[in-house]
TIVO-2410 file (N, C-alpha, C; in nm, 3 decimals):
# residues 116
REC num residu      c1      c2      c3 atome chaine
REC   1      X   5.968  -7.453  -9.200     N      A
REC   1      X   6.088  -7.374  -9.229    CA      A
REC   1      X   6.045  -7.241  -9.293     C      A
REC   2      X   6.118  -7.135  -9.216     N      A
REC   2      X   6.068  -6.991  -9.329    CA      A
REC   2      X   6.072  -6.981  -9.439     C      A
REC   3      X   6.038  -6.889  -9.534     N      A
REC   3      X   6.072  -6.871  -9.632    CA      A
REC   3      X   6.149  -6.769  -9.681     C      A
REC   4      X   6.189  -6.728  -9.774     N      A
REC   4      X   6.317  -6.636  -9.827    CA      A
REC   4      X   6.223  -6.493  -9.769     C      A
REC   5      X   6.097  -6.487  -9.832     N      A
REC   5      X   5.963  -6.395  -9.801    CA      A
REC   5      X   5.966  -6.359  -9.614     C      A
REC   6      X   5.954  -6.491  -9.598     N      A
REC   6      X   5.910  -6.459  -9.400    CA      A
REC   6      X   6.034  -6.386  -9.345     C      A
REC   7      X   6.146  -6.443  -9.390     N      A
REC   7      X   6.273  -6.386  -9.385    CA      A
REC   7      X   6.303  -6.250  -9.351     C      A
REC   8      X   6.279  -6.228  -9.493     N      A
REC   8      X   6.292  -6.119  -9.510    CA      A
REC   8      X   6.205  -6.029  -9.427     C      A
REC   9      X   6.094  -6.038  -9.415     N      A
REC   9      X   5.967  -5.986  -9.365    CA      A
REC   9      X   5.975  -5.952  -9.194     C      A
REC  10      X   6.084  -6.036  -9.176     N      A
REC  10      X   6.124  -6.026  -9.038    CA      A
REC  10      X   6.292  -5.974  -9.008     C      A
REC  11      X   6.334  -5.967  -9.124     N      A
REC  11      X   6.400  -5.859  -9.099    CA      A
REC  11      X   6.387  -5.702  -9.113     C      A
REC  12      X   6.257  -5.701  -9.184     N      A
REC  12      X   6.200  -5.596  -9.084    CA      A
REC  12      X   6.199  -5.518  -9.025     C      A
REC  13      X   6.108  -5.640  -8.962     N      A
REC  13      X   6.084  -5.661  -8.832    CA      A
REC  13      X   6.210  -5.569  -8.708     C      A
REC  14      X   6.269  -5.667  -8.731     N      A
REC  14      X   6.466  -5.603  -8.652    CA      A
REC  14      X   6.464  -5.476  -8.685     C      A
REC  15      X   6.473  -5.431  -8.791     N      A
REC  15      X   6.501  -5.302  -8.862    CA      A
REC  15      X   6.419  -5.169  -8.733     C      A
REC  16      X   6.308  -5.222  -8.825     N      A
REC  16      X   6.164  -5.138  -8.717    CA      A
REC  16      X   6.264  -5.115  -8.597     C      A
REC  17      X   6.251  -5.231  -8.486     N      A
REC  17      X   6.259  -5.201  -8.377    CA      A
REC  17      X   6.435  -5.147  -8.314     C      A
REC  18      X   6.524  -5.158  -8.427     N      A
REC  18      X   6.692  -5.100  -8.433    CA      A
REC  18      X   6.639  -4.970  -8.469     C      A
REC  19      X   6.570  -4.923  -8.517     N      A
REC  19      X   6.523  -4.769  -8.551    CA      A
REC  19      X   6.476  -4.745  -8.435     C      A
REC  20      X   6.386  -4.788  -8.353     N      A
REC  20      X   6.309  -4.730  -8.236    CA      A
REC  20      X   6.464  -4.692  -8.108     C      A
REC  21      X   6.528  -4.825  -8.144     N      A
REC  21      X   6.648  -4.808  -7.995    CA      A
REC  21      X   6.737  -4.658  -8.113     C      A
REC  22      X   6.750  -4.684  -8.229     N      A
REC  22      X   6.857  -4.600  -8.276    CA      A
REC  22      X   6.780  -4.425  -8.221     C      A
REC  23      X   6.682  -4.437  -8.248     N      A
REC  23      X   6.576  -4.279  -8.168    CA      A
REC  23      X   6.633  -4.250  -8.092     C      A
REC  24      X   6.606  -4.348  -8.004     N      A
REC  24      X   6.639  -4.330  -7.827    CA      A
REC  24      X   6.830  -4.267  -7.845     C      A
REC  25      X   6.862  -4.355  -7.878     N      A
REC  25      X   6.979  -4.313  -7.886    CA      A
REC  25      X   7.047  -4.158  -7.914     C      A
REC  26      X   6.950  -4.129  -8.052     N      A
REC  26      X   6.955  -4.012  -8.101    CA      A
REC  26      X   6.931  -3.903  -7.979     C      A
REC  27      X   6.838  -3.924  -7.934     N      A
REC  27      X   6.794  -3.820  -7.830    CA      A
REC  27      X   6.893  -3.829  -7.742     C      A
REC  28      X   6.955  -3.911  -7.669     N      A
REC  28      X   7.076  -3.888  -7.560    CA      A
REC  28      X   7.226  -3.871  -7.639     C      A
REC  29      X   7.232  -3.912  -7.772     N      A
REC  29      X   7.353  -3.824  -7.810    CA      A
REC  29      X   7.310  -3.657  -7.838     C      A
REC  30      X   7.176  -3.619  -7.890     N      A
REC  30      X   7.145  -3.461  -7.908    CA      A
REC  30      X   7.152  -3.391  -7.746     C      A
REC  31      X   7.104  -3.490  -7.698     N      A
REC  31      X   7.142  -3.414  -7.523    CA      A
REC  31      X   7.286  -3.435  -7.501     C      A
REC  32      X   7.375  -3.531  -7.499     N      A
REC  32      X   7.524  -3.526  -7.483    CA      A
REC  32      X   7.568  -3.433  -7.618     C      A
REC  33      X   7.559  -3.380  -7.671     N      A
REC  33      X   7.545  -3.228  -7.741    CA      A
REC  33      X   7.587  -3.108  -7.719     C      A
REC  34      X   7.434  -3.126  -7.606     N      A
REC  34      X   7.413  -3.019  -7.598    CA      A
REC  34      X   7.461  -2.962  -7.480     C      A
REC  35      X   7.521  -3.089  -7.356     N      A
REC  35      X   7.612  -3.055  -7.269    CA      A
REC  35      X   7.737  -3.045  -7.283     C      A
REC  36      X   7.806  -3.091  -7.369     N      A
REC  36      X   7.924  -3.077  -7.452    CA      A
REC  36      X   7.947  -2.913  -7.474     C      A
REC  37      X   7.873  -2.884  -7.569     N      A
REC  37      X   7.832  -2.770  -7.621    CA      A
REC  37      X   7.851  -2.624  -7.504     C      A
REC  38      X   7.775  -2.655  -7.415     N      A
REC  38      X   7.765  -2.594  -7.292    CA      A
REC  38      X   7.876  -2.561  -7.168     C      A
REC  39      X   7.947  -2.693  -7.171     N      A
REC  39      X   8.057  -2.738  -7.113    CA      A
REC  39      X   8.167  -2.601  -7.205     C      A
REC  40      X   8.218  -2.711  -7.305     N      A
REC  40      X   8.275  -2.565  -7.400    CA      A
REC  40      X   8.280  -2.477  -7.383     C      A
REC  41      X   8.102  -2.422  -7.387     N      A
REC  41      X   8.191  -2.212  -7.382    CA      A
REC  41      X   8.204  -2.179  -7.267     C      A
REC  42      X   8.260  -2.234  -7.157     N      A
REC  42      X   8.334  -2.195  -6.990    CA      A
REC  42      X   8.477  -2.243  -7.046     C      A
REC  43      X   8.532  -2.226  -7.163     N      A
REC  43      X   8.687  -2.251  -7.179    CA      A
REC  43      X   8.755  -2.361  -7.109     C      A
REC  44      X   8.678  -2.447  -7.043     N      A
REC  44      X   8.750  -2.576  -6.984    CA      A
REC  44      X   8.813  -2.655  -7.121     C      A
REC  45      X   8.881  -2.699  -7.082     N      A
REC  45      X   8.981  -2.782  -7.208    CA      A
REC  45      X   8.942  -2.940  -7.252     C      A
REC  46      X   8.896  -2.974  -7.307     N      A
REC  46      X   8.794  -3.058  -7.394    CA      A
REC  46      X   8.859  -3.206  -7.321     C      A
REC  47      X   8.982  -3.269  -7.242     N      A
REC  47      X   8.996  -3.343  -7.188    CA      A
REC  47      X   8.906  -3.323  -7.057     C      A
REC  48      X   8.943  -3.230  -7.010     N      A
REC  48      X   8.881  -3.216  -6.846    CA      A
REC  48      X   8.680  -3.268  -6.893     C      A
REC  49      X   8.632  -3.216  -6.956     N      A
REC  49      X   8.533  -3.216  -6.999    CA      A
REC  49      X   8.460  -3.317  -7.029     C      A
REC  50      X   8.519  -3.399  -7.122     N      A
REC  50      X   8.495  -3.543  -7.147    CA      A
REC  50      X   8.511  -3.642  -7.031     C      A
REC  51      X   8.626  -3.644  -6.982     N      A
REC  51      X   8.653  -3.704  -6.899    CA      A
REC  51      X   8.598  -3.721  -6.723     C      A
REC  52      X   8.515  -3.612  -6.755     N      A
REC  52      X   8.390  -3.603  -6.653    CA      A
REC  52      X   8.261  -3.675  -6.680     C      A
REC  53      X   8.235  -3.743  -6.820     N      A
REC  53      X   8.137  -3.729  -6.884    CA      A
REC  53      X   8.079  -3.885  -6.823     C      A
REC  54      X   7.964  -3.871  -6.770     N      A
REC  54      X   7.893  -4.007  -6.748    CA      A
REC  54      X   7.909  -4.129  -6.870     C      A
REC  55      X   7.952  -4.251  -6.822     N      A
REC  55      X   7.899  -4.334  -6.943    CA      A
REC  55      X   7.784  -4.361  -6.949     C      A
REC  56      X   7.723  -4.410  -7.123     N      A
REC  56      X   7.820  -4.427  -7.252    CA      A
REC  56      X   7.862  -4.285  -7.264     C      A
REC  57      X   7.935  -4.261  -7.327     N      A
REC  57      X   8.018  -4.129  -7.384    CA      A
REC  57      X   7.942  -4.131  -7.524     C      A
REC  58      X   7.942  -3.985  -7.587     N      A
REC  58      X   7.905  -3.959  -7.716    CA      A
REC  58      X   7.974  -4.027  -7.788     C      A
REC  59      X   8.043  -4.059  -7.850     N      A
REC  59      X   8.117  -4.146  -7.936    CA      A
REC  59      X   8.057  -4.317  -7.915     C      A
REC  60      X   8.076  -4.330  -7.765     N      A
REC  60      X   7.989  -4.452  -7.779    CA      A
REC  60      X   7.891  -4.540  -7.811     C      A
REC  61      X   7.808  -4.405  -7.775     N      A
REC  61      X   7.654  -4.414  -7.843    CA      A
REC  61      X   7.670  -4.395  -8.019     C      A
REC  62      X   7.718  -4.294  -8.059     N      A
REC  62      X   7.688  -4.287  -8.172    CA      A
REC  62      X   7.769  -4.440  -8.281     C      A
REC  63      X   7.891  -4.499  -8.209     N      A
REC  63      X   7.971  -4.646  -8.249    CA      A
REC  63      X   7.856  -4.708  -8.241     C      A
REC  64      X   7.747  -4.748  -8.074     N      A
REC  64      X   7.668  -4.837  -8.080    CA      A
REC  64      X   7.566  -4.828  -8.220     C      A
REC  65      X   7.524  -4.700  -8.214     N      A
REC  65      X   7.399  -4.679  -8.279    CA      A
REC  65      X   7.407  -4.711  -8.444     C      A
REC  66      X   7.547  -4.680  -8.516     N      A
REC  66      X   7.580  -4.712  -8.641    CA      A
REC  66      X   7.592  -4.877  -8.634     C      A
REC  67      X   7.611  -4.907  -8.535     N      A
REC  67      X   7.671  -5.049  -8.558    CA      A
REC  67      X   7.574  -5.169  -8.538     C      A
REC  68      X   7.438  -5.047  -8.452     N      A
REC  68      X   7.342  -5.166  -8.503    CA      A
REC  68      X   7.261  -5.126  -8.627     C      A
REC  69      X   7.226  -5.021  -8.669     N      A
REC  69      X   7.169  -4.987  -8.785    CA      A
REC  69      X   7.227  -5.023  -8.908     C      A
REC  70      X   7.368  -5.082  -8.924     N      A
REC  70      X   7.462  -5.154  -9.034    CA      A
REC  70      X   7.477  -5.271  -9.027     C      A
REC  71      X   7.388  -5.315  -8.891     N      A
REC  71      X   7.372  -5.522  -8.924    CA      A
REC  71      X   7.232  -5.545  -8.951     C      A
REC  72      X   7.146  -5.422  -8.907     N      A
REC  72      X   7.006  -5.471  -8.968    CA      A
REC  72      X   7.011  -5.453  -9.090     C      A
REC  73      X   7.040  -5.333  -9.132     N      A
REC  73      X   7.052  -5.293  -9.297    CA      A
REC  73      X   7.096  -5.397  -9.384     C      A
REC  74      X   7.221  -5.466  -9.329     N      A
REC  74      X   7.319  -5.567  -9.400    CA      A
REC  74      X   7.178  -5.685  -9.412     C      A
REC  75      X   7.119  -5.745  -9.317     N      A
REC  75      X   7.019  -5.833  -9.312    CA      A
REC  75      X   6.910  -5.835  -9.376     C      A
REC  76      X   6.843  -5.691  -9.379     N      A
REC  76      X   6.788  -5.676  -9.500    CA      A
REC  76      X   6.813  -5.660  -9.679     C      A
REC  77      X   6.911  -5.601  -9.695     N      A
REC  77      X   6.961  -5.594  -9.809    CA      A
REC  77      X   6.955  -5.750  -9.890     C      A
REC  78      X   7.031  -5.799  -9.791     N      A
REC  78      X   7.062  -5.997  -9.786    CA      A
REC  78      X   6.930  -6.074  -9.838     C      A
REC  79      X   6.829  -6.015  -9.746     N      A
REC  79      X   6.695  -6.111  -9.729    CA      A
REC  79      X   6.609  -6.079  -9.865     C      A
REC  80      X   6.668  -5.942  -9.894     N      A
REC  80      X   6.567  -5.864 -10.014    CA      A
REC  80      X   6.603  -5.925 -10.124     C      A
REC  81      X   6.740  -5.927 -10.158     N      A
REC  81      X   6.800  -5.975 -10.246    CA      A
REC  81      X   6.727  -6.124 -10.254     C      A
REC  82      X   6.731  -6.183 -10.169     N      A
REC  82      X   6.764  -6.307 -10.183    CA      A
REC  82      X   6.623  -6.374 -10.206     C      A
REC  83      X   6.508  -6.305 -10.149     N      A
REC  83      X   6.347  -6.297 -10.204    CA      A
REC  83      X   6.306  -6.242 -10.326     C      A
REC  84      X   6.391  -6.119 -10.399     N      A
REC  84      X   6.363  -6.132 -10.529    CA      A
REC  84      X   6.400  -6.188 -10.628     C      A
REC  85      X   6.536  -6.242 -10.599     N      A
REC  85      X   6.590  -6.336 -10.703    CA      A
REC  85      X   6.539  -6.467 -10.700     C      A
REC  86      X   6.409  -6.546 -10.563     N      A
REC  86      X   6.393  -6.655 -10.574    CA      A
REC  86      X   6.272  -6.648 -10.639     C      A
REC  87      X   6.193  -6.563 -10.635     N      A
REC  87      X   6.059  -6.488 -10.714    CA      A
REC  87      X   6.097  -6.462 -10.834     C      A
REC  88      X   6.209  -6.460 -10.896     N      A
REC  88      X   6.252  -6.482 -11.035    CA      A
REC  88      X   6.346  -6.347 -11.130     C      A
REC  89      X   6.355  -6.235 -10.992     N      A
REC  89      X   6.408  -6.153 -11.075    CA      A
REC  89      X   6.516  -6.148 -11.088     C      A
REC  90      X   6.587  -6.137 -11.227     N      A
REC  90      X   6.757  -6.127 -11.228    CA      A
REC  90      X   6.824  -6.013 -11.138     C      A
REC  91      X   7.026  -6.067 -11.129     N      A
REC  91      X   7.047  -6.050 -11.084    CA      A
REC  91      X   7.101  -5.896 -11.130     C      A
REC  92      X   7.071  -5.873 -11.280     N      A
REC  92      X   7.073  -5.729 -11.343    CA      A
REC  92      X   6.994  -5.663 -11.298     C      A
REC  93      X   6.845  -5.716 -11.301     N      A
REC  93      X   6.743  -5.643 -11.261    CA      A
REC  93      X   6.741  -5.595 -11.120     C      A
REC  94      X   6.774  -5.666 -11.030     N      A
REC  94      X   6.820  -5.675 -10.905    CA      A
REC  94      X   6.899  -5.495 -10.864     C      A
REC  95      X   6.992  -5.553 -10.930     N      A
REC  95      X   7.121  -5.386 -10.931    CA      A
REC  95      X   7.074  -5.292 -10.987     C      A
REC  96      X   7.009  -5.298 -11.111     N      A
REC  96      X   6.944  -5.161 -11.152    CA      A
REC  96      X   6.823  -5.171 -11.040     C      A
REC  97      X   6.731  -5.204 -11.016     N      A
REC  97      X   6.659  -5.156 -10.864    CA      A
REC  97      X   6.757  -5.103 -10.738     C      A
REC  98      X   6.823  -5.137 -10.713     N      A
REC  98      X   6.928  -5.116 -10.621    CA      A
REC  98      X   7.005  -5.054 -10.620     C      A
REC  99      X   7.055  -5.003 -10.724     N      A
REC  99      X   7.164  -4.887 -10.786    CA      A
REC  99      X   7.355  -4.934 -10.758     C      A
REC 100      X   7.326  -5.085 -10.803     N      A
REC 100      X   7.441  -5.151 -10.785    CA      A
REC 100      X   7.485  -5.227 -10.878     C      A
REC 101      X   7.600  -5.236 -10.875     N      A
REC 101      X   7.630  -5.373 -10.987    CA      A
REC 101      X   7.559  -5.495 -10.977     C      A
REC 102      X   7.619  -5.538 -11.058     N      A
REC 102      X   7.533  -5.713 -11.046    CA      A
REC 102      X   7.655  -5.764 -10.978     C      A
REC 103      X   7.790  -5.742 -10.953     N      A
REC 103      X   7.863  -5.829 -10.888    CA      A
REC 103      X   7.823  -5.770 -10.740     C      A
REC 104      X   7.793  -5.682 -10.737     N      A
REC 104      X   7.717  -5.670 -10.518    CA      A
REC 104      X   7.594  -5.774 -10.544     C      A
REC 105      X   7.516  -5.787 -10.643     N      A
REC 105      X   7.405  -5.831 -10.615    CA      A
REC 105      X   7.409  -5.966 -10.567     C      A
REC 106      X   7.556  -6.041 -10.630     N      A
REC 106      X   7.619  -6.170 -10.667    CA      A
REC 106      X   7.698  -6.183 -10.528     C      A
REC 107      X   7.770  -6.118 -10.491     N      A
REC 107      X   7.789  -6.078 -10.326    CA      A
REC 107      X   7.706  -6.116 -10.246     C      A
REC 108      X   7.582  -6.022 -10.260     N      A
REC 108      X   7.489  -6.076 -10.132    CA      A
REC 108      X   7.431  -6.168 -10.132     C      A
REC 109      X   7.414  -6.225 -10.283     N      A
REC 109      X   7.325  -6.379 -10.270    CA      A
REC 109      X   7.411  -6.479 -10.220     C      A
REC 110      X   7.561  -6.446 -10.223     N      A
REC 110      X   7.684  -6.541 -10.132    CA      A
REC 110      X   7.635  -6.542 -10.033     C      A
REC 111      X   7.671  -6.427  -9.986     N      A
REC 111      X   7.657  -6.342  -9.827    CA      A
REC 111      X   7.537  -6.461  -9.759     C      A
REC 112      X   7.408  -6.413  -9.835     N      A
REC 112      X   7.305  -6.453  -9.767    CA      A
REC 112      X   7.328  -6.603  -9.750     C      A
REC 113      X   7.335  -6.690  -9.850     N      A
REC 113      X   7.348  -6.828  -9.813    CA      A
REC 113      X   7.427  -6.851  -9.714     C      A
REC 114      X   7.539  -6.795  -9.714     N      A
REC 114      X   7.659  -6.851  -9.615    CA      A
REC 114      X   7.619  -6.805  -9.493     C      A
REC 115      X   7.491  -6.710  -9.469     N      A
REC 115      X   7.476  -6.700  -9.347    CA      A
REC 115      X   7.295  -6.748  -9.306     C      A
REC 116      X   7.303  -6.801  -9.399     N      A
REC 116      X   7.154  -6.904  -9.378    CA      A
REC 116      X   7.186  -7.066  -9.296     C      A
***
């Protein structure tokens, strides 16, 4: 069985590689941008425009891209928490590292169990 440590260590892991797709991402919303952008100054009217627009659409990408970078984050936060408090550090100590209360800290050690 893992440990709170491997856990964590592999969330990561996720992280790492949600950063590599969130890149990618980055780069085809800075190019849907920059055709946007382009589109625009010919005075076409911002429906006609969009509505030409290949999918995903800018908005899409940028929904996808937050929405996976806010479940890895959430997973790590969870795993971190939940490896230093089993290594012995309080849950004060915890929030002042973290720049949070102790009732988030008390949150995520919920969080994490209930999703262990």
């Amino acid at each position: 069985m893992p440990t709170d440590r491997d856990q964590f260590f592999e969330a990561l892991d996720q992280l790492a590689r949600a950063l590599d797709e969130s890149f990618e991402m980055t780069g085809r919303m800075k190019e849907r941008i920059r055709q946007l952008q382009q589109a625009g100054g010919s005075g076409r009217p911002l429906r006609e425009i969009v509505s030409r627009e290949d999918p995903p659409l800018l908005v899409q990408l940028l929904t996808e891209s937050s929405a996976l970078l806010q479940s890895c984050g959430t997973q790590v936060r969870r795993t971190e928490v939940r490896t230093l408090y089993s290594e012995g550090m309080t849950m004060d100590e915890i929030a002042e590292l973290f720049g949070v209360s102790r009732q988030r800290v008390s949150a995520l050690l919920r969080e994490s169990r209930a999703s262990s």
